[in-house]
N, C-alpha and C positions, 0 to 999 in steps of 0.2 A: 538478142532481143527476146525477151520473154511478152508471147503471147497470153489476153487475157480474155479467151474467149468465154468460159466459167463463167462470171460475173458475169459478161452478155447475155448469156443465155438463162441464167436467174432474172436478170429484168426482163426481159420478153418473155418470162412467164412461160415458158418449152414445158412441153409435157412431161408426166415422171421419167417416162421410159427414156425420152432423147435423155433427158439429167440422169439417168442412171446408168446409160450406155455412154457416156462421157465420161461421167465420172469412174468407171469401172476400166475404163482406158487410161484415164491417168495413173488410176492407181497401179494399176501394171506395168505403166511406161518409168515412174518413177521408182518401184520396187525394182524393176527390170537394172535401171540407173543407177541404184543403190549397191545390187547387186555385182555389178563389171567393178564401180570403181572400189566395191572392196577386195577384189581381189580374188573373189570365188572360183569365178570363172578361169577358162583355157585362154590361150591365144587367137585361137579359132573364133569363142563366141567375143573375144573385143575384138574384134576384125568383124564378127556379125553387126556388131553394137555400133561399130564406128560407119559400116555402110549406110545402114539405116537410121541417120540420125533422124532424131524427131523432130518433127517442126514447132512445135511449143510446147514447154514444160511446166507443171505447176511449182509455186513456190512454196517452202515452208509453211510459211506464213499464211499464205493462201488456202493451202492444205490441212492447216490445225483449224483456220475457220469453219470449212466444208465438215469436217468430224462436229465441230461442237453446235450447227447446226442442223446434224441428223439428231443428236444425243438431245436438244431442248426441244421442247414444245410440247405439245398433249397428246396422248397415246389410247386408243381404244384397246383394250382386250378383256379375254373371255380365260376363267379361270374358275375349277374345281378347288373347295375346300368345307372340311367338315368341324363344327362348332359346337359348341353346347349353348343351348339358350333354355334358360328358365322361362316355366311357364305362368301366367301370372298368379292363377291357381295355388300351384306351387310356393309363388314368391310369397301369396298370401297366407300359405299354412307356415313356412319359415318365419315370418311379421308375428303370428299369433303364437306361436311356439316360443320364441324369444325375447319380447313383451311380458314384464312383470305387471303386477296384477292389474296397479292402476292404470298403467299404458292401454293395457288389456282392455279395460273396461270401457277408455274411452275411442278405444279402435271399433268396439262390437257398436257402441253406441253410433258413432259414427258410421260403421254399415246398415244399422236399423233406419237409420235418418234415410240412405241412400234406395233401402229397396224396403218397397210396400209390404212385400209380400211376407215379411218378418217383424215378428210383435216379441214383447219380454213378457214372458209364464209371471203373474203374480206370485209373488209370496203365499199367498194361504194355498193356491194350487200346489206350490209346492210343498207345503208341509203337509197340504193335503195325500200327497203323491209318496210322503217318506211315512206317513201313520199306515198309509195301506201296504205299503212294501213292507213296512216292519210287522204289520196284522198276516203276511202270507197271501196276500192278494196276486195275481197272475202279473208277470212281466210285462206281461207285452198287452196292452189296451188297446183296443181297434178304435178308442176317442184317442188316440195319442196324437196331440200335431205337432212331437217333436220330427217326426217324419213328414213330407208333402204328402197329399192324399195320394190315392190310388190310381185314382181315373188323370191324374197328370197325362199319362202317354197315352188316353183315349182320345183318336179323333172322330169327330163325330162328320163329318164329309163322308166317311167309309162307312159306318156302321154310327147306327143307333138302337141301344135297346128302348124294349117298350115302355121303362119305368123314366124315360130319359125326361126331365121336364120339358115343358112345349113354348116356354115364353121367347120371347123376341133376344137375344145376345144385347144389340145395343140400346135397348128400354133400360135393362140390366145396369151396363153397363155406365151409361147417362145416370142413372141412378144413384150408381155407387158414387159417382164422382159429384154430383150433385150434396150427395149425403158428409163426405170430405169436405166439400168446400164449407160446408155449414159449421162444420168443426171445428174446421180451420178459425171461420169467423168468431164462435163460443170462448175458442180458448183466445183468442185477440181482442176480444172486447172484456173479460175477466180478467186478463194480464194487467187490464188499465186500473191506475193508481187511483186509489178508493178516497176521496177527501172525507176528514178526518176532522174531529172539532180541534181547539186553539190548544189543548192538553196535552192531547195524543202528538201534534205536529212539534210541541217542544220539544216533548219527550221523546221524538225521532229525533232532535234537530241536534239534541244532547247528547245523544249515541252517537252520533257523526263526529262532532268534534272532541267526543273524548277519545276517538282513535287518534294515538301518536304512531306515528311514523318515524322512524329510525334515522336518527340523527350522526353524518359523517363527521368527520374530526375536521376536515380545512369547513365546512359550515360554523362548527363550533366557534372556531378561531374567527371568522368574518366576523360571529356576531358580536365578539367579545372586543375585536376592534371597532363597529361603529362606537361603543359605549367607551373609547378613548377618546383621550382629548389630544389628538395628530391632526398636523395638519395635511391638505390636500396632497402634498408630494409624498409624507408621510405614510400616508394609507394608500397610495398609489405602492410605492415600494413596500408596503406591508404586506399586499395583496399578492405582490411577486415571488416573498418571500412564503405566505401561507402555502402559493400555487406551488413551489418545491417542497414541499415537507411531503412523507409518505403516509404509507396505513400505520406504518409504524410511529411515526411522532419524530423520524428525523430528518433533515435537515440534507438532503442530496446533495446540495450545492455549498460551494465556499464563496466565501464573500467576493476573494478576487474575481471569481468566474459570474458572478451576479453583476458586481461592480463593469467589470468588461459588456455584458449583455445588453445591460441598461443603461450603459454610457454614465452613472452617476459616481460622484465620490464613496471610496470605500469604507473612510470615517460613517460617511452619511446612513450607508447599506447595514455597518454597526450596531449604529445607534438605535437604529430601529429594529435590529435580532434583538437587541437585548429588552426592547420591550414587548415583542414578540416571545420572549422568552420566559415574559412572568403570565401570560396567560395557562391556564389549567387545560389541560392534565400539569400537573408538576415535570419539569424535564424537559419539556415541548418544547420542537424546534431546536434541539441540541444536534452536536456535527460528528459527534459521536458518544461510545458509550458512556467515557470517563468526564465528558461534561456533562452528559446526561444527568448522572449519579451525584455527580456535586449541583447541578442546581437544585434537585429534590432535597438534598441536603441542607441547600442554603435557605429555601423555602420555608423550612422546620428549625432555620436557625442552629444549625450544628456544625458550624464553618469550625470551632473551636474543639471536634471531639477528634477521637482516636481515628476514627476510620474516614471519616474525610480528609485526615492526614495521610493517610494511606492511599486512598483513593487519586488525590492531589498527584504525592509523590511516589507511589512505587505501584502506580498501575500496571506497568507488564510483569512485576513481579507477582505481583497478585494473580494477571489471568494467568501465572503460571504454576500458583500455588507454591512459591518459594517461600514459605514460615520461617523459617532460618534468616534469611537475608533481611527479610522486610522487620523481625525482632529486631537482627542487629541495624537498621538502620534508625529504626524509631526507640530505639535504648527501650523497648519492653520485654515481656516475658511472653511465651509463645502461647502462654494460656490467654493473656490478653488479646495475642495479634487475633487469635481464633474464633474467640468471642467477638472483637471487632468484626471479622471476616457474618459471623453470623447474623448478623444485626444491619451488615451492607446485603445481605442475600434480602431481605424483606424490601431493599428498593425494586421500582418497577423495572428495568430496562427497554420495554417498549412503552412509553407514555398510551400510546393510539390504540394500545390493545382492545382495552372496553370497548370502542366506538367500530371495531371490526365489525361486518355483517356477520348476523347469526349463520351458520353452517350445518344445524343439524338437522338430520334427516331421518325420516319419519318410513318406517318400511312396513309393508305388510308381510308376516309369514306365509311362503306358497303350500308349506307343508308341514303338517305337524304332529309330532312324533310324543305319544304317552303310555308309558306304563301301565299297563294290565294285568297285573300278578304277576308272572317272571316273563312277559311276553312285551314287548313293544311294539303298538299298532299304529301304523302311517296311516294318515289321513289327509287330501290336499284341501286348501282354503278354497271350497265353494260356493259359501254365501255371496263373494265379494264380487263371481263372477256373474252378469247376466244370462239368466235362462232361456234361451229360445225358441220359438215354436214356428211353422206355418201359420200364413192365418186362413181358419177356416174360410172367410169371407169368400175367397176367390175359388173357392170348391166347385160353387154351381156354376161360376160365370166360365171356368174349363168344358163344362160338360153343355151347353147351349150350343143348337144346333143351327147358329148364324154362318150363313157359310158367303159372307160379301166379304169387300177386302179388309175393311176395317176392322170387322168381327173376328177375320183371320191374323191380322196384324196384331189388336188385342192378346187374343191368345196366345200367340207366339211371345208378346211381350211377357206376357205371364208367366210363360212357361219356363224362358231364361232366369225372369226373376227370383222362381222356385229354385231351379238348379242350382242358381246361386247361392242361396238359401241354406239350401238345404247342404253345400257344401261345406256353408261356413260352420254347421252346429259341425258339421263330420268333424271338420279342422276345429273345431273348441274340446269335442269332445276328445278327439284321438290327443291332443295336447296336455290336456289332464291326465290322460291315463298312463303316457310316456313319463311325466313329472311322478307322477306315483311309482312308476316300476322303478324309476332312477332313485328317489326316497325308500323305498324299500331293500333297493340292493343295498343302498348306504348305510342305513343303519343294519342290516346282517352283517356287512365287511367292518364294521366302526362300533362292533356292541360292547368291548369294555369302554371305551369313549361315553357311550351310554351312561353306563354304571360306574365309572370312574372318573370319568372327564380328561383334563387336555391333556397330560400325561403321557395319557394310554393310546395317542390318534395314531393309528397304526399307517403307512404306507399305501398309496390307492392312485392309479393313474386311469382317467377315461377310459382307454383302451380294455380296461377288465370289466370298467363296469359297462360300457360296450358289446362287448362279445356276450355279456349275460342278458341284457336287455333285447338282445338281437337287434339293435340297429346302429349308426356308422358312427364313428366317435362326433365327426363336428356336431350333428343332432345333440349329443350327449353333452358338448360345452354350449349348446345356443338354449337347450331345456333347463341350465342349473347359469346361465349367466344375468345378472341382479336379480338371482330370487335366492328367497331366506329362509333356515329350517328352524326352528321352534324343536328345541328336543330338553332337554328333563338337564340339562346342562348349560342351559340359554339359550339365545338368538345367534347364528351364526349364520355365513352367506353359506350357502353351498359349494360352494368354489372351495371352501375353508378344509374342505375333508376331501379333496385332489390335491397331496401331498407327494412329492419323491422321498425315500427312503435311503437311510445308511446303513451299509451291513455290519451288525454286530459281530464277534469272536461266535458266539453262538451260534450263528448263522439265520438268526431271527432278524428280522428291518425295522429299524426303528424311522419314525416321522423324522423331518425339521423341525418341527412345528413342539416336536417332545423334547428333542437335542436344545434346542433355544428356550426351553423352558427348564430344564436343568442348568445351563447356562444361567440364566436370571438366580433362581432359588441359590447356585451355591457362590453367586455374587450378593445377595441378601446376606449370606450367612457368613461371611470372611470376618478377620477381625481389622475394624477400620486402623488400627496401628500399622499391622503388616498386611497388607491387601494382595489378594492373589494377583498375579500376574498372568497373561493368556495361554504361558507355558504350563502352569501349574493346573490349569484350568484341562489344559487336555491331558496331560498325567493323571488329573483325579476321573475324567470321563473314560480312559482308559483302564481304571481300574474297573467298572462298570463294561468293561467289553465293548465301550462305541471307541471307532479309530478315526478322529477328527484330525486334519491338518492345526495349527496356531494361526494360521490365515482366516480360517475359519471360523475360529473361536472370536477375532477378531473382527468378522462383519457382524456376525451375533450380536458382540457386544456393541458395536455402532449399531444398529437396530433396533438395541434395546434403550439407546442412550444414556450409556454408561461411560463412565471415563478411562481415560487410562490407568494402571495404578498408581504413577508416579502424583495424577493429579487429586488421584481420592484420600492418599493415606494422612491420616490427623495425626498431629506431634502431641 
């Protein structure tokens, strides 16, 4: 008979110690248990084991529960560990450092919004600020509020001199905010819409609706089926049918798998692609390429010429470029088939193309690199960036010798707002001038690139320009990542001239970026009868001292989207 005193003693709630001086006894009695009957033991200690038998043992069973309810439940502890945590400071100089120009501008704008105490330098100051620098005027101006004032760390509790003004801190301070609020109201009641006589309101009303907005391809197609004459189940399954067509202009689904979805007859699902099918772009809503290309065809009425015979019947020969076969299947001559072949290149294969969203992207140069007699002078984009200053304003309301709480709160408030301030020009300014040193190395490492272009782009990895810059490579990819250099050779991103190199027989390195451009040119130059092959390709780059693999030669040429030769060569 196994005793279950355990359990007892878990309902009555026993205190740790009884439950851990119980349990600590089992455990021994049954280790003890396990022990004799494996056999460890003498004679002696089962003659011990057998006098003393125990009066109740735990089970298995019983004993796997006690384990897996010390190991559950919720545990307090106390534990040492060291971390790195960015400061926000910090996080904010990494955000301005790797922010191109327009992120840029609207991060600084949205710090100006956040703290008073920073205003944007006008324009005519600053060109004011570049005739007298260029005239020999002294650096450093004691009016300069690109810096906080001076008296910022004076507190006036401890000391006051005697020029210190005498007025009240929160007359002052009332003031200023009084003076804001007014401002506030100026520009809120100027913002408001000026009514205009019957002329001027057309003449807006007319600039409004002559903006067209960018029309997608299944809108197209809607509008072009209300203007059919379908009917109600019609333009229901029309609509199923526009909603699977893609950007492209085809046709995702097959009719069986429509006909299944929609529960209707597959005839019916038909009938309606096909007139689905004569809506513009030409080809729309085809199930693949080779119907695409015949209904453009049949569209223009050339169901009767060569190459919708082709197209028709010897489509995989075609995308394989087999001339020989498809001659001898359509009993022509291969100058014909070719001509055909020329003449099906001018159809479109994505119908939906046009109707794609515009994609292009509008960059500003972060830096910009010009020819100076034999010299090249970097320069960064700092028109685009705002200028900023301290504002005076808060100069005297620092030095006011209000010493209540408010007056001190005040100040305190201002005083953060400065240091904030004035860190962020630090982090604008120290950003530009990392961006310059990194522009500067680049074109010293990259100057026949300069003077000769892509060619010449010689081998360059972060790490050197790095160690020259003096500071730590990722700085080096977060200061050149989406921003774009202007150099006397075009617009290139930055990123463009951090290239890995291949070793030449000379022992000079030549770019990828130069290898894959030799790659291109002497694929221009092949004769289309007998078309280099990728083997020939690196025979001829080896004669040239670079040792490319044929693997190689081969992603090149998919990169460049170029064919294989078997598919380029013309009969």
């Amino acid at each position: 008979m196994v005793n279950r005193q355990i359990p007892d003693i878990f309902r009555r709630r026993a205190s740790f110690f009884d439950w851990w001086r119980v349990f600590c006894f089992k455990l021994w009695q049954n280790w003890t248990m396990l022990y004799t009957a494996a056999g460890w033991g003498g004679r002696r200690s089962q003659r011990r084991r057998v006098k003393r038998e125990p009066d109740f043992a735990l089970e298995p069973e019983l004993f796997s529960a006690i384990i897996t309810a010390m190991s559950q439940g919720l545990h307090l502890s106390q534990r040492m560990s060291l971390s790195q945590v960015l400061a926000p400071q910090l996080q904010q100089s990494l955000a301005l450092l790797q922010a191109p120009t327009l992120e840029l501008k609207a991060l600084v704008e949205q710090e100006v919004q956040q703290n008073p105490m920073l205003e944007e330098v006008p324009a005519s100051e600053m060109e004011q600020q570049d005739r007298d620098r260029d005239e020999g005027s002294p650096a450093n101006d004691p009016n300069d509020l690109a810096e906080p004032p001076a008296d910022v760390l004076f507190d006036p509790t401890t000391e006051k001199p005697a020029s210190a003004p005498v007025d009240n801190f929160q007359a002052e301070f009332e003031k200023m905010v009084q003076q804001d609020q007014e401002m506030r109201d100026h520009f809120s009641q100027s913002s408001l819409p000026i009514r205009q006589g019957p002329e001027a309101e057309e003449r807006r009303q007319f600039m409004f609706d002559s903006l067209v907005a960018g029309t997608s391809l299944q809108e197209t197609l809607l509008e072009q089926m209300r203007f059919s004459e379908l009917t109600d189940d019609q333009r229901r399954l029309g609509e199923m049918i526009i909603g699977n067509i893609d950007e492209r202009g085809r046709l995702n689904e097959t009719v069986d798998s429509l006909s299944f979805s929609s529960g209707e007859p597959a005839d019916k699902i038909a009938a309606v692609l096909k007139i689905v099918q004569t809506f513009d772009p030409p080809g729309v809503a085809a199930r693949d390429l080779r119907e695409c290309l015949m209904l453009q065809m049949e569209r223009a009425g050339r169901q009767e010429t060569v190459e919708y015979r082709i197209v028709r019947d010897f489509m995989d020969a075609l995308s394989k470029r087999k001339m020989p076969e498809i001659a001898k299947g359509t009993g022509l001559d291969i100058e014909e088939v070719q001509e055909a072949l020329k003449r099906i290149t001018c159809l479109e294969p994505h119908p939906g193309r046009e109707y794609l969203p515009d994609d292009d992207r509008y960059v500003l140069p972060e830096v910009f690199v010009t020819k100076v007699g034999d010299d090249y002078v970097v320069t960064t984009n700092n028109e685009q960036i705002p200028h900023l200053r301290i504002s005076n304003l808060y100069k005297d309301l620092m030095s006011q010798a209000d010493t209540s709480e408010e007056g001190v709160k005040a100040r305190e408030y201002i005083r953060e707002k400065i240091r904030a301030g004035k860190f962020l020009i630090k982090s604008l300014q120290q950003r530009q001038q990392t961006i310059l040193n990194i522009g500067r190395e680049i074109v010293q490492r990259q100057r026949e690139f300069m003077d000769k272009g892509r060619a010449f782009l010689k081998p360059m990895t972060m790490v050197q320009v790095a160690e020259v810059v003096k500071v730590h490579e990722t700085t080096v990819s977060r200061a050149v990542s989406n921003k774009y250099m202007d150099t006397p050779q075009g617009i290139y991103e930055m990123k463009f001239f951090f290239t890995s190199g291949i070793q030449t027989s000379s022992g000079n390195g030549v770019s990828n970026t130069s290898v894959k451009d030799m790659v291109a040119a002497m694929f221009a130059g092949e004769d289309s009868v007998i078309p280099l092959s990728d083997q020939e390709i690196v025979k001829m780059l080896k004669e040239k001292g670079i040792m490319i693999a044929r693997r190689t030669v081969a992603k090149y040429r998919a990169e460049l989207n170029i064919l294989p030769s078997n598919l380029r060569k013309v009969y």
